[in-house]
C-alpha positions, 0 to 999 in steps of 0.5 A, spaced: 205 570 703 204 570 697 206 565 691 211 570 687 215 572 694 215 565 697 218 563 689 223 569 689 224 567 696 226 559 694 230 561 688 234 566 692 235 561 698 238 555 693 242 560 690 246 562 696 247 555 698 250 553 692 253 559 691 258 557 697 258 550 695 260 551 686 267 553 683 270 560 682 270 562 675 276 559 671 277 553 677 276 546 675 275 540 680 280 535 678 277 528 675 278 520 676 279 523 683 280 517 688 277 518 695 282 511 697 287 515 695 286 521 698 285 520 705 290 520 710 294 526 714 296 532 710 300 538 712 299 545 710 305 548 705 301 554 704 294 559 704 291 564 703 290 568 710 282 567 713 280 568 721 280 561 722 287 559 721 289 566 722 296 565 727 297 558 726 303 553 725 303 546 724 297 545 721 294 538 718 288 536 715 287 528 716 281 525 712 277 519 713 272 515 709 265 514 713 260 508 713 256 512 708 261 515 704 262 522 708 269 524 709 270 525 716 276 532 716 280 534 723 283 540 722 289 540 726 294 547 728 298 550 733 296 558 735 303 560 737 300 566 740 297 563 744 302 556 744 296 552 744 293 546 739 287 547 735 282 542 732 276 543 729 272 536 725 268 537 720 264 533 714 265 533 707 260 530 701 261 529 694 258 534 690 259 531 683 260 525 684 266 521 686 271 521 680 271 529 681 275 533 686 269 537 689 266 537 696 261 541 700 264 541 707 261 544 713 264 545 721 258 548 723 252 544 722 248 545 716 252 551 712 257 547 707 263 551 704 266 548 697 273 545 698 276 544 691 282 540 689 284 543 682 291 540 681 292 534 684 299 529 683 296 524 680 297 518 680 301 519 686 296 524 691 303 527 694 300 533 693 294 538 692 292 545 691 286 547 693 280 553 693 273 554 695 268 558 693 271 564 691 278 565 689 280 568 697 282 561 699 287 557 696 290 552 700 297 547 698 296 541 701 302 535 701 303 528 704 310 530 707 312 537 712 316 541 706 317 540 699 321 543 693 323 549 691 320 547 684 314 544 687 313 550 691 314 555 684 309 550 680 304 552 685 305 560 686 306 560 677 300 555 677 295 560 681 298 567 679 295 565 672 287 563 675 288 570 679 290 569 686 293 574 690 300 571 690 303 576 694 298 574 701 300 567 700 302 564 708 308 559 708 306 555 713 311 553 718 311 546 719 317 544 724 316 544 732 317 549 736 
């Protein structure tokens, strides 16, 4: 293989890994991020549609700190057609560093998706708003199962105005069947 084609070929490979792992424009990782703080189980208010939550309710996000400073995610949802509880567990890592809210996470091996905390209640981390690589998943994350109607309004204003699709947003029903 020749030398221009194996560097054409590289440069293109990191591109597209980074791509998936970097912020849509207009997005900012939140900083003096604490992982401490931010670990523990968190319900799913809201989102933006995607195949692998598609028909499930009662969907929580659980984060762990690992020995080495990884963060271990156990997704965890009900499929209400199917009236059976999903789980998936994946592996997040710092992008940055670990003051900014910004992770690479991967449920399949070596592929890693960005997972990008934007708005953060700080000091409090009672709630989150989160994107990944592109404006096609958002996610609002909370400490408890419900929350205001104000908190719910601060969200759908705050992501009107970075330019996600409002009107696909899915309110996630968090009582049990």
């Amino acid at each position: 293989m020749k030398l221009a084609f194996k560097t054409a070929l590289f440069i293109t490979t990191v591109f597209l890994l980074s791509a998936c792992t970097s912020a849509p424009e207009g997005i900012t990782p939140v900083k003096n991020f604490d992982l401490e703080k931010y670990q523990g189980k968190w319900y799913e208010i809201a989102r933006l549609d995607h195949s692998f939550e598609q028909g499930m309710e009662q969907v929580t996000a659980t984060y762990s700190i690992n020995d080495d400073g990884t963060v271990k995610v156990l997704n965890k949802g009900f499929i209400s057609k199917e009236q059976k509880w999903d789980e998936a567990e994946g592996l997040a890592k710092f992008v940055e560093n670990a003051d900014t809210g910004h992770f690479k996470v991967s449920f399949f091996g070596p592929f890693y998706g960005a997972y990008i905390i934007f708005e953060l209640d700080q000091p409090d981390y009672q709630y989150a708003f989160i994107t990944s690589y592109s404006k096609d998943y958002l996610w609002f994350l909370s400490r408890t199962p419900t929350v205001s109607k104000e908190l719910k309004q601060q969200f759908l204003s705050q992501v009107k105005a970075l330019g996600f699709a409002t009107d696909e947003i899915i309110w996630v029903n968090q009582k049990s069947l």
